[in-house]
N, C-alpha and C positions, 0 to 999 in steps of 0.2 A: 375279216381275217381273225384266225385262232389266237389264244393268249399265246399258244404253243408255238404257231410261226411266229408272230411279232418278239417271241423273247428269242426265237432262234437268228431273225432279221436284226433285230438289237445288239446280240451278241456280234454279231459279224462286222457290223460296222463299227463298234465298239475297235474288235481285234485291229481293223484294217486301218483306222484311227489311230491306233498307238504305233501300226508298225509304222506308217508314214512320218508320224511326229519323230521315232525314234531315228528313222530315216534321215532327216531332215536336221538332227542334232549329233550324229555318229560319228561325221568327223571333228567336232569339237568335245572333245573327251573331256571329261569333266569325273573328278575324286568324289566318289560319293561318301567316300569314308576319310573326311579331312582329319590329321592326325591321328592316323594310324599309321604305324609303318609298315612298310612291305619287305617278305622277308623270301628267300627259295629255301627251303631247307628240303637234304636229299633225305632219303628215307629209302627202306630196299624195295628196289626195283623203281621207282619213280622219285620226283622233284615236286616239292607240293608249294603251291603261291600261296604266303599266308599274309593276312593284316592282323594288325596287333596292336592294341592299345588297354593304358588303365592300370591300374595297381589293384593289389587286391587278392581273392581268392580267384584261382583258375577258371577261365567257364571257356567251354570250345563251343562252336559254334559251327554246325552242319548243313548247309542248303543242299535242297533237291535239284529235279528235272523241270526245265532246260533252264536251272539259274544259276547262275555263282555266289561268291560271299557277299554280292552284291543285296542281296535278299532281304537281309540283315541289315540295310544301312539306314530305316529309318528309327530301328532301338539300340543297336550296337554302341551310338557313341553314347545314350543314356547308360545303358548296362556296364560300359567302361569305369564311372565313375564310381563303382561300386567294385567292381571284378578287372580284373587281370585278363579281357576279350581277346580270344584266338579263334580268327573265323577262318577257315580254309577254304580254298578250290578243292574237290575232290581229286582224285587222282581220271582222267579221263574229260577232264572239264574243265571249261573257264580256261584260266593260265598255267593251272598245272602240267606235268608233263601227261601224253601219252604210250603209257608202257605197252610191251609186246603182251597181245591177249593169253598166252598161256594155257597150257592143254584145259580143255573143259572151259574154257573163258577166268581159269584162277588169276590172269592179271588184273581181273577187274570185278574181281567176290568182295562181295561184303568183309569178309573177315583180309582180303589185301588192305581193303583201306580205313578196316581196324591197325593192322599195322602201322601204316602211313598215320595215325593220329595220336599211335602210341607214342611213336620215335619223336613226330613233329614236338606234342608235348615235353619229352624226356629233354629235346634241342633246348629247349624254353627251361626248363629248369622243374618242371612238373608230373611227378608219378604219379598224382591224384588230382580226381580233377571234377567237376560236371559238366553233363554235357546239355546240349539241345539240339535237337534235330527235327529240319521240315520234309516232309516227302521223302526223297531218295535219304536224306541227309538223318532221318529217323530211322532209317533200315540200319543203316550204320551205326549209332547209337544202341537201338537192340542187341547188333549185334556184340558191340563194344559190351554191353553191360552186361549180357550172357556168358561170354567167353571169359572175360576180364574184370570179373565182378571186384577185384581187389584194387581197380584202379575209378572206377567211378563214384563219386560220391551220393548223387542226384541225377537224376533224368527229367527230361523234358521231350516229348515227343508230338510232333505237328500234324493233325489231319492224315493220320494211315489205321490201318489194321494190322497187325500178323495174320501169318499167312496168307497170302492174298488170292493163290491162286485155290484153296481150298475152297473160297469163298464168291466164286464167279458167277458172277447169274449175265443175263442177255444186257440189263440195264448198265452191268459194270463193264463188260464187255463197250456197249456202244461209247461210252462216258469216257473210257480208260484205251480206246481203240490201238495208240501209240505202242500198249504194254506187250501187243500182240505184231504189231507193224516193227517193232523197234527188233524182237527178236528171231527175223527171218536171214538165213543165211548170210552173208557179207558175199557181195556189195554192194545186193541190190536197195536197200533202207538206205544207205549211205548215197547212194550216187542221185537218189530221188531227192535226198535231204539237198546235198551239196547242188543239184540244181537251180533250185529253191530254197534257199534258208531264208527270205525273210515267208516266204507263204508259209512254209512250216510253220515258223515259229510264229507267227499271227493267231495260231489255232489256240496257243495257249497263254498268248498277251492278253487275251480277251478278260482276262481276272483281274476285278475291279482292284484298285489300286498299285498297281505297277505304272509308274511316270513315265514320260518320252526318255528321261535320263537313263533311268534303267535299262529299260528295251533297249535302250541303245548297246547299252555296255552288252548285254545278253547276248544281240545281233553280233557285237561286236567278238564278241567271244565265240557264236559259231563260225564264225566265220576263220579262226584258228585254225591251221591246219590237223588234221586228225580230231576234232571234236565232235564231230559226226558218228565217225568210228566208237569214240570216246564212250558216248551216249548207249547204243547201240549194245557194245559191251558190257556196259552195267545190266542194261536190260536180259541181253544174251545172259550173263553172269545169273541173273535173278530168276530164271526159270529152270536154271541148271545144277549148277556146282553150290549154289546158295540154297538149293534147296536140300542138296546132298549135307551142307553143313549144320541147316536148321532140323535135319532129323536125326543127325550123330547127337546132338545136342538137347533133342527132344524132353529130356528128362528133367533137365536145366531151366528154371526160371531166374528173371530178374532179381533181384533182391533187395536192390540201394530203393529206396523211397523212387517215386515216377508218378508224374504229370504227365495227364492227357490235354491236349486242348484240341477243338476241331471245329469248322465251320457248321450252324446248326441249314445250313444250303447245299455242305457242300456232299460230295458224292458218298465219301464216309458219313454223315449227317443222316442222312437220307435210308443208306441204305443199310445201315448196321447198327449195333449195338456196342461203341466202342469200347465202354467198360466192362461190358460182360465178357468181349473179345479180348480184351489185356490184361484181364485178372487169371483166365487161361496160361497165360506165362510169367506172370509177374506176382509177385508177393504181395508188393504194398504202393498201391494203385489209386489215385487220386483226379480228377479232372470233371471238366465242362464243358459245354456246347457254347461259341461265343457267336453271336449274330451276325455272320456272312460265310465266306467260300473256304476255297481251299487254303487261299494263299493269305495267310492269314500274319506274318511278319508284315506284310507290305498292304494288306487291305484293313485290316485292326491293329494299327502297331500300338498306339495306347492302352490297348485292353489286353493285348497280348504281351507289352510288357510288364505292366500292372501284375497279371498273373505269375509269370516269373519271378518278377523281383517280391512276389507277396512267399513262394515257394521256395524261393531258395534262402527267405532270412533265416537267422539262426534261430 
């Protein structure tokens, strides 16, 4: 047998491993963020679920696809002690609400749930702020700190590139399969998903360190009504009307200081040049390759907090 099917074999059992454990722990919910409060705060067009803990200076905190703020719960209570932590459900995910999609998918563009982060914060008492975002939860941050340069101080961004679809070759394509699956008309992504959610979502528990507790919550969270949809619509959103906004904008870089960090495994690792790709949009542009994946909160969370709390001191 090849190294290539035993790590393909590996992987699978790996996924099929967590999703059962997470199975197996679902219906005993369990806070993975003990001392944090939970807040709804409404915002236009949607209701965003936030946790919140810590005194301090602001730091928002943005999780990708298919995770909630859940992501964040092996640094977040560290980070608390230091910062003023606001991790949200995106709008479309988790326990947030889901809004009506809106011509071109604008209920669920990047720049909606720039709004929704704006107001969440302004709720909180905070015009200024840093942020950090993983995956989907980085797209939003770009786009926060493009649009809104006057409201971020710092960035932190997880395992992406800009622009993504510029940059597609066959390898990114197989790797990234969902990017492509996710935005095929409604209903059909939806009705496959909601048949199977936990087989879905197995495809992408397979990332080393995500706990049975987690999956669970994750599970537990597809399994919301509308999260399917939710999903779907960012993705629909990201090949559409997100693209419409990232060329109105074209001229516009970051500005506030930005941290890259990214798996030196994972599919950004592998396949790009992440700092040659963010200095393209960004002014002042700093980062590292850290030794593993993608999912880098939850599989390096001491190195990947290390890195933040070293970036954001004064």
């Amino acid at each position: 047998m090849n190294n290539s099917r035993r790590q393909i074999l590996k992987t699978a059992t790996v996924a099929v491993s967590t999703v059962a454990a997470a199975r197996a722990v679902e219906a005993q919910t369990r806070d993975l963020l003990p001392g944090f409060q939970t807040r709804r705060i409404p915002t236009t067009g949607a209701t965003i679920h936030v946790r919140t803990a810590g005194s301090g200076p602001p730091l928002l905190l943005l999780h990708g696809f298919p995770q909630t703020n859940v992501v964040w719960h092996k640094i977040a209570p560290e980070l608390a002690k230091r910062f003023t932590v606001v991790a949200p459900d995106l709008r479309g995910y988790g326990f947030s609400s889901k809004p009506p999609d809106g011509e071109n998918h604008t209920g669920h563009s990047k720049r909606a749930m720039v709004r929704d982060q704006i107001e969440v914060m302004g709720a909180l008492g905070f015009d200024r702020f840093a942020v950090a975002g993983h995956d989907r939860g980085g797209r939003v941050a770009w786009r926060l700190a493009t649009e809104q340069p006057e409201r971020v101080t710092r960035a932190v961004i997880l395992d992406i590139v800009p622009r993504p679809y510029a940059n597609v070759t066959r390898e990114f394509a197989t790797a990234y399969f969902h990017w492509f699956f996710l935005i095929q008309p409604a209903p059909f992504p939806e009705q496959l998903i909601d048949a199977a959610p936990e087989a879905f979502l197995q495809r992408f528990l397979s990332r080393t360190g995500i706990t049975p507790e987690a999956a669970a919550e994750y599970l537990r969270a597809l399994r919301e009504p509308g999260t399917a949809h939710g999903w779907c619509e960012d993705y629909r959103a990201g090949a559409t009307i997100d693209e419409q906004h990232e060329m109105e904008t074209r001229e516009r870089r970051m500005t506030c200081p930005l941290l890259l960090l990214w798996g030196d495994r994972s599919i950004v690792g592998t396949l790009y040049d992440p700092l040659r790709l963010w200095r393209e949009v960004a002014t002042d542009v700093r980062g590292r390759a850290l030794p593993g994946g993608h999912n880098l909160p939850e599989e390096l969370p001491e190195q990947t907090l290390a890195a933040v709390l070293e970036f954001m001191a004064p």
